[in-house]
N, C-alpha and C positions, 0 to 999 in steps of 0.2 A: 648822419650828421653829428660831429661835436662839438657840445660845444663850451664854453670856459663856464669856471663857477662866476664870475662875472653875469654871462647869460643867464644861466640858472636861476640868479638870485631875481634877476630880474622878473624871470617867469612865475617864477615863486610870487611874487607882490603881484602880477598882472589876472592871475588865477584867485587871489582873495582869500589866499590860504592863511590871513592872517586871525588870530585867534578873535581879535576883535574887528570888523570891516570898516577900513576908511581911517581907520589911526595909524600913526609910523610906527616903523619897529620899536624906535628907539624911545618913544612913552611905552610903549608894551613893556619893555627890556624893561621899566622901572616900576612896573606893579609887583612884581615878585622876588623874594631875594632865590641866590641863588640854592639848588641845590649842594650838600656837604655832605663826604663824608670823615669817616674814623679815622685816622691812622692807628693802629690796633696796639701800637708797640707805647706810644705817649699820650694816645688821647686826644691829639690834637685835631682840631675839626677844619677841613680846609675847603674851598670850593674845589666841585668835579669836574673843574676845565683848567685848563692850564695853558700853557703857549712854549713851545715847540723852538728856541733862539738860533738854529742851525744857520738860519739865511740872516744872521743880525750880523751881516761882518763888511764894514765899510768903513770909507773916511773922514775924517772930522770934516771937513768942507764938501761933502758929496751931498747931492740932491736927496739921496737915500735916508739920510738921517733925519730930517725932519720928518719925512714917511713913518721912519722906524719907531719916531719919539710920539707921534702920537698913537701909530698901533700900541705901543704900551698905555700911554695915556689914555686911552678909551676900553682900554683892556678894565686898566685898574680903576676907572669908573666906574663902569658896569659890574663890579663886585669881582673881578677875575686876582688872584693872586699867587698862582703858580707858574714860576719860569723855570724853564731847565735848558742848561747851555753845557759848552764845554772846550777844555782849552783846543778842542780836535778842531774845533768851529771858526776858523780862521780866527781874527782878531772881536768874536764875538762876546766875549767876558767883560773886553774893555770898553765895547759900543754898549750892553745891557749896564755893567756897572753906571758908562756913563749918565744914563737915561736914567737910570732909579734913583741915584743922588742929585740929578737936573730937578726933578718932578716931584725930588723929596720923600718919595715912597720908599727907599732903602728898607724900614724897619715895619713895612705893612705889606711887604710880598713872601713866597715864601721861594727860596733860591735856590735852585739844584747846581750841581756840576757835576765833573766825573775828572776822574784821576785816571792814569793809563801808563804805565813806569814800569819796567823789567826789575830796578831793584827800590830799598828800602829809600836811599838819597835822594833820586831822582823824584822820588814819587812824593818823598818832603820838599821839596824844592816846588813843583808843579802846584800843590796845593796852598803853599805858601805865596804863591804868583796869585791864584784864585784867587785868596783872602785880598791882595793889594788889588787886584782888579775890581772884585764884586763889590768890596768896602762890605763895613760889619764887624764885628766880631767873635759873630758865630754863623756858621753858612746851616741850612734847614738839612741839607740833605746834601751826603758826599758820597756819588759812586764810581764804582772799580768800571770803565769804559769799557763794554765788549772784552769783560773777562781777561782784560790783556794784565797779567803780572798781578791776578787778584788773591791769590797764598803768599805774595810778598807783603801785598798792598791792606790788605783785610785787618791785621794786625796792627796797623797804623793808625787807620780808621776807628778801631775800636778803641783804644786809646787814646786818643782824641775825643771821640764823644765821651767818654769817660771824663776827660777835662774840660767839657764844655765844648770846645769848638765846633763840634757838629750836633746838631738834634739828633738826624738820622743817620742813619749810611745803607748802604744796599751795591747793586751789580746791574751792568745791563746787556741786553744781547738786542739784536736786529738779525738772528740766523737761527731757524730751526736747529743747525749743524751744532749750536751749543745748547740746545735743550736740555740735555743729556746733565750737561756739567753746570748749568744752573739748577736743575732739579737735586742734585746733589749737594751742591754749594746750601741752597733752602733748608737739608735738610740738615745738612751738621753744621750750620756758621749762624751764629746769631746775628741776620741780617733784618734790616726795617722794613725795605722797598726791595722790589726788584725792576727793573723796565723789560720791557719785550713787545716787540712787533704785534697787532693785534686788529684785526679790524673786521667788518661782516664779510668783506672776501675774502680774506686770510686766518682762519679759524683756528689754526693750529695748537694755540697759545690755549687757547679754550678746551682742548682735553685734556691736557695736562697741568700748564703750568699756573693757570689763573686760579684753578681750583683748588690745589695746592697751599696755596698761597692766602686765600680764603680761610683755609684748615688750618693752616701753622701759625694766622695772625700777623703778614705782612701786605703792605700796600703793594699798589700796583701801577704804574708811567708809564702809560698806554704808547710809544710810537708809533707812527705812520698810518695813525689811524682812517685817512686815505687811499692809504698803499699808494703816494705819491703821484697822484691824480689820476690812479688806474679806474678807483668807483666813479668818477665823475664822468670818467669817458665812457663807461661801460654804461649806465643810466641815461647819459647824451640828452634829448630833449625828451624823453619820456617825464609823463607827468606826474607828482607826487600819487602814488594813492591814498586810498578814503582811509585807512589807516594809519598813516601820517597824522590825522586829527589826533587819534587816539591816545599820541604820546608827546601831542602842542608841538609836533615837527613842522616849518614853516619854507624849511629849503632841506635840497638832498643832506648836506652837510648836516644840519640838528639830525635828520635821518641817520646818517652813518655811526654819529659822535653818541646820539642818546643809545642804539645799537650797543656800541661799547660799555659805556656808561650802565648799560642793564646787566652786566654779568656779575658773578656772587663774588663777595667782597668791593675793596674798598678799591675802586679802581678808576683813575682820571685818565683818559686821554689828554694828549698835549701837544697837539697840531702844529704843525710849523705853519706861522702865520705873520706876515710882514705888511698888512694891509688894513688900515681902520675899519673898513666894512669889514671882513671877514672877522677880523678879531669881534665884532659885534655880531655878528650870524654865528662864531662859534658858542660865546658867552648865553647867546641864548638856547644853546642845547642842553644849558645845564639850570633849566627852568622848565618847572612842568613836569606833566609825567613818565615816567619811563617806561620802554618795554616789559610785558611780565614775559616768563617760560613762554609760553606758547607761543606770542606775538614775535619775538624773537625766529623762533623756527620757521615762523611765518613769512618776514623778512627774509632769511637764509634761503626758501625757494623762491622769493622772489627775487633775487639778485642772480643765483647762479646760473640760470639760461642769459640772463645778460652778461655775466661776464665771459661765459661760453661762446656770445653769438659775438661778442668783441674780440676772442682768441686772446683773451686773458688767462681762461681757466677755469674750472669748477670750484666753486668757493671752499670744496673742503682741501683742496688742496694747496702746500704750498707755493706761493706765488714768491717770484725774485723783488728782489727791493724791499 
């Protein structure tokens, strides 16, 4: 049986998995603030959840956007203030822009994008589009998109934050296949952030590059840290274990997210999430406590005969998407 995180959540609440019984999440969600962590390179302390803007790409007149407007709105309620978009994302710089200067929050999130340009022009042009999309005048964090034209583009970027207009800058990858050349990149480019695919079935990221990265003093932008609803299917109506208390997990997803969320250094996931409820069940994965070592490992065989008996894959291997 599978079934939606919809389902899930539901079962979640009908099970009494909640930290306190008989109160809604959403007084829960307001007894604690969130978890923070470092950014290593500025010191800046950010919350460890973020939002994911991939699916944020629709029309001024579509039923979508008021959906959209308040999954931010309840985001950036519940203490969430990490967005990452990109101009790759159909028209979603100018749907997030529009939302954050709606709601007023412009100068209380903190705003990723990504540059993606063969040469020096193009990739000033692109980012100069950003700026007029996102509004601001300084964006938090600008990275090189899946390595495309990133020895062109790096150099720009670092000049730039030199003048202020960016906080950060970093790179990001969604393919084992560039491990190689971000582990490299890490190690001679004075980078902030990197992003990388990451989640308890796709572990990859976890022998090399998180640790890494840990070591050298940059942060970390967790993608797909669902592995685009492969965990959900693979856990199907199986029900949280008694271990799930242990780290205030209330639904699979705070499972998955706080998972993440326990690896060394500074590292956020940042789920693609287009939905009030979800944006509220992610925000609360970054409350409460985390997995230590062990509990971690512990998670790991518990998931990968499930993703096996789904014909997913064994969680130490890499998985597509």
């Amino acid at each position: 049986m599978t079934l939606s995180r919809r389902d899930l959540l539901k079962l979640g609440a009908g099970a009494g998995l909640f930290a306190v019984v008989g109160r809604p999440r959403s007084a829960l969600a307001r007894q604690s603030a969130l978890n923070t962590v470092t950014i290593p390179s500025s010191g800046q302390r950010i919350p460890q959840i973020g939002i994911g803007c991939r699916s944020f790409r629709t029309g001024p007149d579509s039923d979508e956007l008021p959906v959209l407007t308040d999954t931010l709105r309840t985001f950036h309620r519940l203490g969430g203030r990490v967005l990452d978009t990109s101009p790759n994302y159909g028209n979603s710089e100018a749907v997030v822009g529009e939302i954050i200067a709606d709601l007023r929050i412009r100068n209380d999130v903190f705003v990723a994008t990504k540059v993606d340009r063969e040469t020096v022009a193009e990739g000033v042009i692109r980012m100069e589009t950003s700026f007029d999309l996102l509004g601001g005048s300084r964006l938090d964090l600008m990275q090189v998109h899946n390595l495309r034209g990133v020895d062109v583009q790096l150099p720009t970027l670092r000049r730039w934050k030199e003048q202020g207009r960016f906080r950060h800058i970093g790179v990001t990858t969604s393919s084992e296949s560039q491990y190689d050349t971000v582990e490299d990149l890490m190690r001679r480019r004075a980078i902030d952030f990197i992003q990388v695919d990451y989640s308890l079935g796709n572990r990859s990221a976890d022998e090399r590059l998180i640790p890494i990265a840990a070591d050298l003093g940059m942060a970390v932008l967790v993608n797909l840290p669902f592995e685009r609803g492969r965990l959900f299917s693979a856990v199907g109506d199986t029900p949280l274990p008694d271990w799930a208390a242990e780290i205030d997990a209330t639904s699979w997803a705070q499972v998955f997210l706080k998972y993440v969320m326990g690896a060394p250094g500074a590292v956020i996931p940042i789920p693609g999430t287009t939905q009030p409820s979800h944006a509220e069940d992610n925000v609360g994965a970054a409350r409460g406590r985390l997995p230590s070592a062990a509990l971690r490992l512990q998670m790991e065989d518990f998931i990968d005969p499930l993703m096996q008996r789904s014909r997913i894959g064994p969680g130490r291997l890499r998985l597509p998407g």
